[in-house]
C-alpha positions as CSV (number, residue, x, y, z in Angstrom):
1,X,-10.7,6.9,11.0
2,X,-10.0,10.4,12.5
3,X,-6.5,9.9,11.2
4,X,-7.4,9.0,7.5
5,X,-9.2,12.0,7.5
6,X,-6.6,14.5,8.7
7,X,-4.0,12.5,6.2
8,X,-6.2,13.3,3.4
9,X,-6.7,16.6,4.4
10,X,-2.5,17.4,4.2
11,X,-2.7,15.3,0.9
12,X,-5.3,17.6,-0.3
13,X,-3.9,20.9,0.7
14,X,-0.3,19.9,-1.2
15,X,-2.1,19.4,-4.1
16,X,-3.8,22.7,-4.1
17,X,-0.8,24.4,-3.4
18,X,1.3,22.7,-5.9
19,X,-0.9,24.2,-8.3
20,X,-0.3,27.3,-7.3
21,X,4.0,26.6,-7.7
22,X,4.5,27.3,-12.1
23,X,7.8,25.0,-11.4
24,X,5.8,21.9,-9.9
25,X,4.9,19.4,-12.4
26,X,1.4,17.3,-11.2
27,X,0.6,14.1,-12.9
28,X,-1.8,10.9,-12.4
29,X,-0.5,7.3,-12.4
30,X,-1.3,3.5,-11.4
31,X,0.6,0.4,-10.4
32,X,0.1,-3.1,-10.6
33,X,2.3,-5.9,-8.3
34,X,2.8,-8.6,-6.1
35,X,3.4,-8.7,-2.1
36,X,5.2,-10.6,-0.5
37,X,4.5,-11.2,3.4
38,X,6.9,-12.5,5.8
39,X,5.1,-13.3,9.4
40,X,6.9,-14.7,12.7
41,X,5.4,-18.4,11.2
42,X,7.4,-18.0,7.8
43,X,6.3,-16.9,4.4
44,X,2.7,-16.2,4.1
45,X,2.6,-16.6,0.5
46,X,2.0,-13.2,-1.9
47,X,-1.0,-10.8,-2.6
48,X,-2.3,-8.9,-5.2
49,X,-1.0,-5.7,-4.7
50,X,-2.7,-2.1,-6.3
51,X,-1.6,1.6,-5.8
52,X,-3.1,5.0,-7.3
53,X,-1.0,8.0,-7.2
54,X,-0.4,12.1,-7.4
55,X,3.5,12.6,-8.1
56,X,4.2,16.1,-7.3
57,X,7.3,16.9,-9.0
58,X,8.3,20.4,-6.6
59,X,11.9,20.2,-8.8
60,X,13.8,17.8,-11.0
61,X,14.9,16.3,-8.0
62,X,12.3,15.8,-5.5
63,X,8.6,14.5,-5.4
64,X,6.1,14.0,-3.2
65,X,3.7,11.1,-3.9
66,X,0.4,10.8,-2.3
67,X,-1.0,7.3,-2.9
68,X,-4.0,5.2,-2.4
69,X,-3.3,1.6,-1.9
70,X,-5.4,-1.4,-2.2
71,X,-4.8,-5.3,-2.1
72,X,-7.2,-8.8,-2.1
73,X,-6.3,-11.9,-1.7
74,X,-8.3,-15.2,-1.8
75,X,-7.4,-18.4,-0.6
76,X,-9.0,-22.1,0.5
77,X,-7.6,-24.7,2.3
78,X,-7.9,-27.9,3.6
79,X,-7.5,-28.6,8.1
80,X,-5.1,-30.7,9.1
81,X,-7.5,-34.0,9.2
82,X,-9.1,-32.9,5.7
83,X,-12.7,-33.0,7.4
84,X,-12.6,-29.1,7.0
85,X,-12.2,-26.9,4.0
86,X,-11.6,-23.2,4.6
87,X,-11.9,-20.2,2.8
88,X,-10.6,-16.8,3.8
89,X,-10.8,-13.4,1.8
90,X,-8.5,-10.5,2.9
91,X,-8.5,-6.7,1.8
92,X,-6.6,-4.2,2.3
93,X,-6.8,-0.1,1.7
94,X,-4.6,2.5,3.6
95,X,-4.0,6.3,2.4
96,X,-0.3,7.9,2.2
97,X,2.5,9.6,0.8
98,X,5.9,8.6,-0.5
99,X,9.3,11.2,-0.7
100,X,11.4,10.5,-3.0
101,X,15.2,12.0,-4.3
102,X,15.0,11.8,-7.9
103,X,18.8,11.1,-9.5
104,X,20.1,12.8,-12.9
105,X,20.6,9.8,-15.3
106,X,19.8,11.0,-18.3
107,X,16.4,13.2,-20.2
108,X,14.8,9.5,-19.9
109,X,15.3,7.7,-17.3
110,X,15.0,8.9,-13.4
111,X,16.2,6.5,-11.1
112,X,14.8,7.7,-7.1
113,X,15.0,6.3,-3.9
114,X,12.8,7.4,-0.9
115,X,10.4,6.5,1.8
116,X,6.5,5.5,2.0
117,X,4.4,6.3,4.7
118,X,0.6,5.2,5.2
119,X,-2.2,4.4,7.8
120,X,-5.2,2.0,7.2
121,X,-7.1,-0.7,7.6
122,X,-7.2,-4.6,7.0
123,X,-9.9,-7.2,7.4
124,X,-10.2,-10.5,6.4
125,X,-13.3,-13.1,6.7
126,X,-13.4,-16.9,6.8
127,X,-15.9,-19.5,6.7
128,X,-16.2,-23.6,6.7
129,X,-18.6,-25.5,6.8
130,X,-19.3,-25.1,10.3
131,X,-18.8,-21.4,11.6
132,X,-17.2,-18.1,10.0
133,X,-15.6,-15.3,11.3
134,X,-13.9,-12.0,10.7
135,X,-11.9,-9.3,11.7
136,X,-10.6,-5.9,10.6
137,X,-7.9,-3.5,12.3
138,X,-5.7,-0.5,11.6
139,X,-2.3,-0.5,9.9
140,X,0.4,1.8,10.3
141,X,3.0,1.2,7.3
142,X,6.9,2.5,6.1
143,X,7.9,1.7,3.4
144,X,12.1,1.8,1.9
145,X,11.6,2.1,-2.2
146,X,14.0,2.1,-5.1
147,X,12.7,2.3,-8.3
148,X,13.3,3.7,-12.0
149,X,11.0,5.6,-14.3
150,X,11.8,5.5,-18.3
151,X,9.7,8.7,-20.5
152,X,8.7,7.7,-23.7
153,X,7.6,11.2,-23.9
154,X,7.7,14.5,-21.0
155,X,4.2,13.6,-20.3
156,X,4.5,9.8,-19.9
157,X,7.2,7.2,-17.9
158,X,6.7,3.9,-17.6
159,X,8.5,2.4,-14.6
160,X,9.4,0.0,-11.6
161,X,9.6,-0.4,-8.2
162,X,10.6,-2.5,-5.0
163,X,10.0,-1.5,-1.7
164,X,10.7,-3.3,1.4
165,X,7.6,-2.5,4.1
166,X,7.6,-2.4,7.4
167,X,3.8,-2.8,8.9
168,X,2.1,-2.0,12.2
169,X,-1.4,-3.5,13.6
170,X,-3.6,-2.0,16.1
171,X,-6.0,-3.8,18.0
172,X,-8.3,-6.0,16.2
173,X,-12.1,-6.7,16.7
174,X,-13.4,-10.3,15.7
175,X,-16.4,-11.4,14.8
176,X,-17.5,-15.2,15.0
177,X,-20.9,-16.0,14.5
178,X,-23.3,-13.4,16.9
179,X,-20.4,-12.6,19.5
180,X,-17.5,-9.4,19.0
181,X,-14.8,-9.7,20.7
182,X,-12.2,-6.5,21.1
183,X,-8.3,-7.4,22.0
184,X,-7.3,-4.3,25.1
185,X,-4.1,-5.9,24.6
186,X,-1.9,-5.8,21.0
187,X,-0.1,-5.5,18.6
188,X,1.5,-7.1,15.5
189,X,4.6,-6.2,13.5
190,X,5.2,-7.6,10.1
191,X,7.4,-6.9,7.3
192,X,7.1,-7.9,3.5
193,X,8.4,-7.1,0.0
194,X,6.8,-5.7,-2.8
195,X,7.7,-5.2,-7.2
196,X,5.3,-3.1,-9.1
197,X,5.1,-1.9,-12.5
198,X,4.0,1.7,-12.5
199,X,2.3,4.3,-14.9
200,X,2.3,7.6,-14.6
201,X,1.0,10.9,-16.8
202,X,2.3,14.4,-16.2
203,X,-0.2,17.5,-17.3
């Protein structure tokens, strides 16, 4: 938590001193996309993937992007005997940044490339029809991106992008029925691919 804080502090003080820059262009914008996880036991299937964002234009060619990030995902299945059915809900929300090197195409589209970098937190919850349980932890993520914007206009772009992540788990704490249990011991690696569609307004 104390780490959220102090990376929303730094996101906070670039803003303010963007505004102070007549050069730096500040805008708003929103994405919309898919995730899709690959674990150690194979594809895990995709996720419902939202971002919000501040791009910080400091010159034509560079941007900083703070970002909040959010995914859900719901699913239910059946055990192995089909005496069981399970459901299990999983969210997602981490704080960040992105850096990106914005090419000279042409006055509408801006192709970029760059890196993301966020820390978080992730809990799901499941429950049958004889017990539930849940768990939450941190996540540390990077992220590789490549994407495109296209201006209809110097205050609006319309674009996309596809990043590949890399993500980091700290120790978990799980919860089934009265009992907590908290893992001294771990850590979890696990990378996935993401496409967005993204938004954004310039003031």
């Amino acid at each position: 938590m104390k780490k959220l804080l102090v990376l929303t502090a730094t996101v906070l003080l670039l803003v303010i001193q963007a505004y102070s820059q007549n050069e730096v262009r500040i805008g708003i914008g929103a994405s919309f996309g898919m995730n899709f996880v690959i674990s150690s036991d194979g594809p895990a299937g995709l996720l419902n993937l939202s971002q919000f964002y501040v791009p910080i234009n400091f010159t034509k060619n560079f941007r900083c992007e703070p970002f909040f990030y959010y995914y859900n995902s719901n699913s239910a299945y059946q055990t192995e005997t089909g005496s069981k059915k399970i459901e299990k809900d999983e969210t997602g929300i981490a704080l960040g940044t992105g850096i990106f090197y914005c090419f000279d195409a042409n006055k509408s589209t801006v192709p970029y490339l760059g890196l993301k970098f966020g820390y978080g937190s992730n809990s799901s919850s499941s429950n049958a029809s004889s017990s539930d349980f849940e768990d939450s932890q941190s996540i540390i993520m990077l992220s590789g991106v490549i994407g495109g914007d296209y201006f209809f206009s110097p205050n609006f772009s319309l674009g996309a992008e596809v990043n590949l992540n890399y993500q980091s788990y700290g120790e978990p704490t799980e919860k089934s029925g009265t009992s907590e249990v908290k893992f001294k011991e771990y850590s979890k690696a696990q990378i996935s691919t993401s496409a967005m569609i993204i938004a954004r307004i310039y003031f």
